[in-house]
N, C-alpha and C positions, 0 to 999 in steps of 0.2 A: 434553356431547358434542353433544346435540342442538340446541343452542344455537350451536354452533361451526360446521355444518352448516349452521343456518338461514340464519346471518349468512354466509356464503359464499356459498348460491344466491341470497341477494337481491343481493351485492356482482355477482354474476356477472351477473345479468342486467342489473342497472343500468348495467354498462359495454357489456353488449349494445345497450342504446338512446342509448349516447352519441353525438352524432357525430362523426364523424370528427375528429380533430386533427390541423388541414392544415397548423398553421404547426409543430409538429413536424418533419412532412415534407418541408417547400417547404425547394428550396436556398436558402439566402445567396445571392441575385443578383435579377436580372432586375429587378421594378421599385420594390424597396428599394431596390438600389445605385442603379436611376436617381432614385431621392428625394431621395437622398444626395450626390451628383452636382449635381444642379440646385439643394437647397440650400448647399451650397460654391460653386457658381455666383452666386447670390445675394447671398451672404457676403463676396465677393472682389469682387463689384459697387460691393456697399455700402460696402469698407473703401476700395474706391479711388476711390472717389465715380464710376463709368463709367456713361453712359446707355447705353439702351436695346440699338442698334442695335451699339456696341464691345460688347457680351455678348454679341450674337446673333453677331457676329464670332470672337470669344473661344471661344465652346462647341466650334467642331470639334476647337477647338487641344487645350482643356482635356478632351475626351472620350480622345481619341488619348492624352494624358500619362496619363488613368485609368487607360486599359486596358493601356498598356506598364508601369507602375505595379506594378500588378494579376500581373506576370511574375514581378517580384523578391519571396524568399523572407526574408520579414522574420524570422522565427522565425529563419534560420539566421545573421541579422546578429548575434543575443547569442548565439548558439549555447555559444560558450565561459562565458558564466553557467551557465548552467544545467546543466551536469555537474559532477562532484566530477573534478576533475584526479589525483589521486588513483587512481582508477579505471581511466583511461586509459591503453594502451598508444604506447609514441612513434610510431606508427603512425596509431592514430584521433586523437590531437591532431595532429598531420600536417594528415590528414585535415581534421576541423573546423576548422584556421585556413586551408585553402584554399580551402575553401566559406565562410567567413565572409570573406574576400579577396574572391573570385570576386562574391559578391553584392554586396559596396561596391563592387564598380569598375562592376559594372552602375547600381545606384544614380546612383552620381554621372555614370556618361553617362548618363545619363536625365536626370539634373538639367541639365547640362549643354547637351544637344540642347536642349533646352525653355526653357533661359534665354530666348536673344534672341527664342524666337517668342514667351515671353509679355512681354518685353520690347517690343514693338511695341503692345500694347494700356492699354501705363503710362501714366499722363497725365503724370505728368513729364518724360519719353522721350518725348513728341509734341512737346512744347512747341519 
């Protein structure tokens, strides 16, 4: 018993002198996503072979597509995987195939709106 005691106050105080664990705490955003961002920036450089200055062109386009992006609820696009039908009253399947609608038609205007503006920094589509 005293053994179980001992091994406790020492656990206890060594997480007293731990510091802190910020990446626990820090949201998913800010300058991860912008990492992430600018490497897909990169990425999309390199695949289309574009210099310098069509990127620096490119970034507002592709920041705007991130963030509108960033709206639509991807989780609710398989939404119907993920439950036992089963389960479900004809009501909440209702339900879940409206939201899983409703977020692909956001999707695809999104894709959509975004075609021709990233369309303009194609090298094939300049030529």
């Amino acid at each position: 018993m005293k053994t179980i005691k001992l091994s406790l106050t020492v656990f206890c105080i060594f997480m007293l002198f731990l510091p802190p664990l910020q990446a626990q705490n820090r949201p998913l955003g800010g300058q991860f996503r912008q990492r992430i961002t600018e490497a897909k920036l990169r990425e999309i450089g390199r695949m289309l072979n574009l210099d310098q200055e069509t990127i620096s062109k490119l970034r507002p386009v592709y920041l705007d597509y991130e963030n509108e992006l960033t709206s639509v609820n991807f989780r609710e696009l398989g939404g119907l995987n993920q439950v036992n039908a089963d389960s479900l009253s004809s009501e909440e399947a209702e339900k879940l195939v409206i939201a899983q609608i409703a977020n692909a038609r956001r999707l695809l205007e999104l894709r959509e709106k975004y075609y021709t503006r990233f369309g303009r920094y194609s090298p094939r589509r300049r030529l």
